[in-house]
N, C-alpha and C positions, 0 to 999 in steps of 0.2 A: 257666858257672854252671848252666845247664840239665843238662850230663854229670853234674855233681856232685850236684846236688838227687837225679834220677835214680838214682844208684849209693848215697846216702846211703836211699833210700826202698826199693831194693830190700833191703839189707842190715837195715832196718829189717823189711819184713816177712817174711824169711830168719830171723830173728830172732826173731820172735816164733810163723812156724812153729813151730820147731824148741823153744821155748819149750811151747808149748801141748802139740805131741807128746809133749813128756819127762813134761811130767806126766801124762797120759794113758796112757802107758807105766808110770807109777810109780803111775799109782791103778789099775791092772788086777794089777801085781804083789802090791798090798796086798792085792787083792782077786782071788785065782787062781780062787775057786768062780764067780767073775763071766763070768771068759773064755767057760766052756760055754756060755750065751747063745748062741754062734754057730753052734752047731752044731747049733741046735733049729729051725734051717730046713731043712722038706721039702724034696726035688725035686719034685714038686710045686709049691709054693707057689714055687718060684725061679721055674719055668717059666711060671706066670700074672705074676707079677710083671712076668718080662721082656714077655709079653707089652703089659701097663699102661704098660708105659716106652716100649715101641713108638708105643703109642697117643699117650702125654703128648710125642711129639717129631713125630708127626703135625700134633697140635693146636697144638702151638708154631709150628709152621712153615705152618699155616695161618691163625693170627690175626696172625701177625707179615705173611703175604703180605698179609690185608685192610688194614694200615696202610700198608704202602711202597705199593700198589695209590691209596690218599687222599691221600698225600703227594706221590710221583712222576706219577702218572696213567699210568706203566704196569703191565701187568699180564702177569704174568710165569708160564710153564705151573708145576704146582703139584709136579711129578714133580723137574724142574730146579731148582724154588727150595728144596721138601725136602731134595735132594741137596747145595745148596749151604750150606744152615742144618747138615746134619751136617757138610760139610765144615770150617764154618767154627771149628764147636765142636770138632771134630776138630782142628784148628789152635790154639785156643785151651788145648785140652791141655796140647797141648805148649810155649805161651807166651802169656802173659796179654794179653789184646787182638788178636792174631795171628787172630784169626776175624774180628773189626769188618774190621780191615785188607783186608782177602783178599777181604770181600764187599762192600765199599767201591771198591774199583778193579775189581773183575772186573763190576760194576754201572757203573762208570761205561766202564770202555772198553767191552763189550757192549751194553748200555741209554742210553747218555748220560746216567744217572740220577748228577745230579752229587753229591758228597759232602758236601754240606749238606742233599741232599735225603736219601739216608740217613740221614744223623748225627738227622734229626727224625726217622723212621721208627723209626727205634730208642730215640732218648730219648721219644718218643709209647708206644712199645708198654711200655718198662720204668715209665712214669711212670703208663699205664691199665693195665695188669697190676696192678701193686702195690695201684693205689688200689680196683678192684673189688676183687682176692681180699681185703683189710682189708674192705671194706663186706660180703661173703659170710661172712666168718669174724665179722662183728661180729650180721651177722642169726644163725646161726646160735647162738652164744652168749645173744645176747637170746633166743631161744625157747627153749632148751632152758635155759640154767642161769644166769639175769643175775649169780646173786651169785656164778659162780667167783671166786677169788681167785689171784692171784700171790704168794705170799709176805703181804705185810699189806696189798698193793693189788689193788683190782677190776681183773680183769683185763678186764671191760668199758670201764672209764674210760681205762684203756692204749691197748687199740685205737683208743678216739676220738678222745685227743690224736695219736696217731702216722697217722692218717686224713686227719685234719686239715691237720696239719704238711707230710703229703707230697703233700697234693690244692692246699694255696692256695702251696705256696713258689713252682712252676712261674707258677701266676698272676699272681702278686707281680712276680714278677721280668720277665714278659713286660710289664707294666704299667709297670716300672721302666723297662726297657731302651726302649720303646715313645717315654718321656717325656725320654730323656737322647741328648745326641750327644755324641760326643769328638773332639777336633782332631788328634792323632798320628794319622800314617798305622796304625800297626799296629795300637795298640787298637781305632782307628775300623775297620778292615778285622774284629776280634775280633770286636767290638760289634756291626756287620750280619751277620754268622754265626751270632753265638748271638741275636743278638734272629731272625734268618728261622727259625733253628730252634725257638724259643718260639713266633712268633706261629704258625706252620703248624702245633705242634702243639694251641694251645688254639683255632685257628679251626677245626678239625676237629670240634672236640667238638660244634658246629653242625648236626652234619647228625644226622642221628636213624635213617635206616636202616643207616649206617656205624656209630652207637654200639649199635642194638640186635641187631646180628652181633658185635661183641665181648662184647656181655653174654653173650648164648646160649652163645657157645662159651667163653667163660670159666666158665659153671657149666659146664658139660660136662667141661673140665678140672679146675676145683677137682675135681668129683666124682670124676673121675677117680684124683684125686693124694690124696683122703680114703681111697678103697680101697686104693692103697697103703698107707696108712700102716698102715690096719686091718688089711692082711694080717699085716704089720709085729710088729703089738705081738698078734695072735691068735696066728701062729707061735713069738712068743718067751711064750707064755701070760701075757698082760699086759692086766688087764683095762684099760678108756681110751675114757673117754665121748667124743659125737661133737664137743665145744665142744675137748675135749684135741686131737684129730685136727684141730681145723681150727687150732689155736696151733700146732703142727708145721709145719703148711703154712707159715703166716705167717713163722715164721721161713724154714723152706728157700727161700721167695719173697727174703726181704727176703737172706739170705744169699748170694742170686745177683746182686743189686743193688747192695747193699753189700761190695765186695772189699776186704776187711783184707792177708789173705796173699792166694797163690796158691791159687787155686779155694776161699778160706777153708778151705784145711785144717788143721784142728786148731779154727778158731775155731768152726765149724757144730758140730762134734762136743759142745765143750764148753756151746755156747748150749742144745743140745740136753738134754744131761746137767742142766745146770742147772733147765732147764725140766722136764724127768720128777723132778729131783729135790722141787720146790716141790708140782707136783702128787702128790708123798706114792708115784711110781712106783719111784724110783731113778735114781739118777743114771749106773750101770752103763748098766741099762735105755735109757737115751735115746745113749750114745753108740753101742749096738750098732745100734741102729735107723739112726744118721746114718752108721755103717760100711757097714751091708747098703745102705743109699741110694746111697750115693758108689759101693762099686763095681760093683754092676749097671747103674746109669746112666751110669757111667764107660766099663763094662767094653762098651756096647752100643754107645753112642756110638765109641772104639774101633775095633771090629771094622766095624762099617759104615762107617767113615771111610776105612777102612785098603782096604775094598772098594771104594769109590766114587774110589780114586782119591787118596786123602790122602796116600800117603807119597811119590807122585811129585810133589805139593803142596811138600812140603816137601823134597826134591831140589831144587826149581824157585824155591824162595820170594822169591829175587830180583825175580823178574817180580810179585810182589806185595809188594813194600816198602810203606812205611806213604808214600803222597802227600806233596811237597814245597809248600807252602802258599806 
């Protein structure tokens, strides 16, 4: 049953790839004068970019070390764990979840850091990630332009429900699972997995010099990830206030979170599109910006994977199967 769900779900978002791409493909043919967009990127502007991207997987792989660091209680040189976050995404490239896996057991047979105590470190850092950049993208909006709009809705009111939604569901359910036991061995075995993984992620939020280093360096990366975008839409001469720049973000956050297809290809592009379109940019406009995104980030990621080591990774990737529970 499990084979089948599985082969039923890839084929589904196989599907809908390939769906999303055709169109995509068929509104650049309607629209040929669109295409040149791409080519209005200096050298220049690539080579600071890349630089930015360098930085934004620096900062990823050092607030991701401050969580497994609260979670595990160990702590792990910063040089090895960078190397192994590009690994991992390196991995993930080339098959979806294939990075979790890889630094899930190379953690646990190195570190004894067992795989619930990851599985929190990573549902902790995608669940605090998410929730600050929404609260930074919402202060920002509030000061600069409360009445932007989405279409016929505040796109201040959007951010608070979706804030909301994804700050109390983890606590919800840590409070649920806290209050329920179950009698089958295997759910009950389920059920103390993901309640240790809830409760160790929202007991954490306790301590106050572990949350005021992910704040710090989360503005340091929003910031980071706003000049991207501003190079972005400067080189394709696209004017885009700073409230627009940080709804960019929020999606490309929430688009690494949320996996529809494969790396959400085609889906990011279009959420994109969608969004330069309602802000009165174009909807051309926002796919080109989610194209230059994907392959320099892609393309960086990549090459330093392939450096550090990645394709002898995947020669090898037996020795990192996905754990037999």
């Amino acid at each position: 049953m499990k084979i089948k769900f599985s082969r039923y779900k890839k084929i589904i978002s196989w599907s809908l790839t390939i769906c999303c791409l055709a169109y995509i493909v068929w509104f650049f043919l309607k629209n040929t004068e669109e295409m040149k967009l791409v080519f209005k990127l200096k050298p220049l502007m690539l080579i600071i970019l890349t630089c930015l991207f360098l930085l934004s997987d620096i900062l990823y792989s050092l607030r991701f070390r401050i969580i497994l660091k609260k979670s595990s209680g160990q702590t792990l040189p910063f040089w090895l764990w960078y190397k192994m976050i590009i690994l991992g995404r390196f991995l993930t490239a080339m098959a979806p979840q294939a990075g979790n896996v890889y630094l899930s057991v190379y953690l646990k047979k190195n570190y004894q850091i067992s795989y619930t105590r990851y599985a929190s470190s990573f549902f902790s850092f995608t669940w605090l990630d998410t929730c600050l950049n929404m609260i930074y993208t919402i202060a920002v909006v509030l000061a600069v332009n409360p009445g932007l709009r989405l279409g016929s809705f505040k796109a201040l009111n959007i951010l608070l429900l979706l804030t909301i939604a994804i700050a109390a569901a983890p606590l919800l359910l840590e409070l649920i699972f806290r209050k329920t036991r179950l009698r089958m061995p295997y759910l009950s075995w389920l059920h103390s997995k993901l309640s240790e993984m809830l409760t160790v992620s929202v007991n954490n939020l306790s301590d106050g010099l572990y949350m005021l280093k992910l704040v710090i360096t989360g503005i340091i990366s929003f910031i980071n990830t706003i000049i991207i975008f501003y190079i972005c839409f400067i080189s394709l001469k696209i004017p885009a206030s700073l409230p627009i720049l940080a709804l960019f973000y929020v999606i490309l956050r929430l688009s690494t979170q949320i996996v529809i297809t494969p790396g959400n290809l085609g889906i990011r592009e279009l959420a994109y599109g969608i969004l330069s379109k309602q802000m009165n940019i174009g909807m051309a406009q926002g796919i080109v910006i989610s194209v230059i995104i994907r392959v320099l980030s892609g393309g960086i990621i990549i090459v330093l994977g392939a450096l550090f080591g990645g394709i002898d990774l995947l020669r090898h990737r037996k020795d990192y199967e996905e754990p037999e529970q």
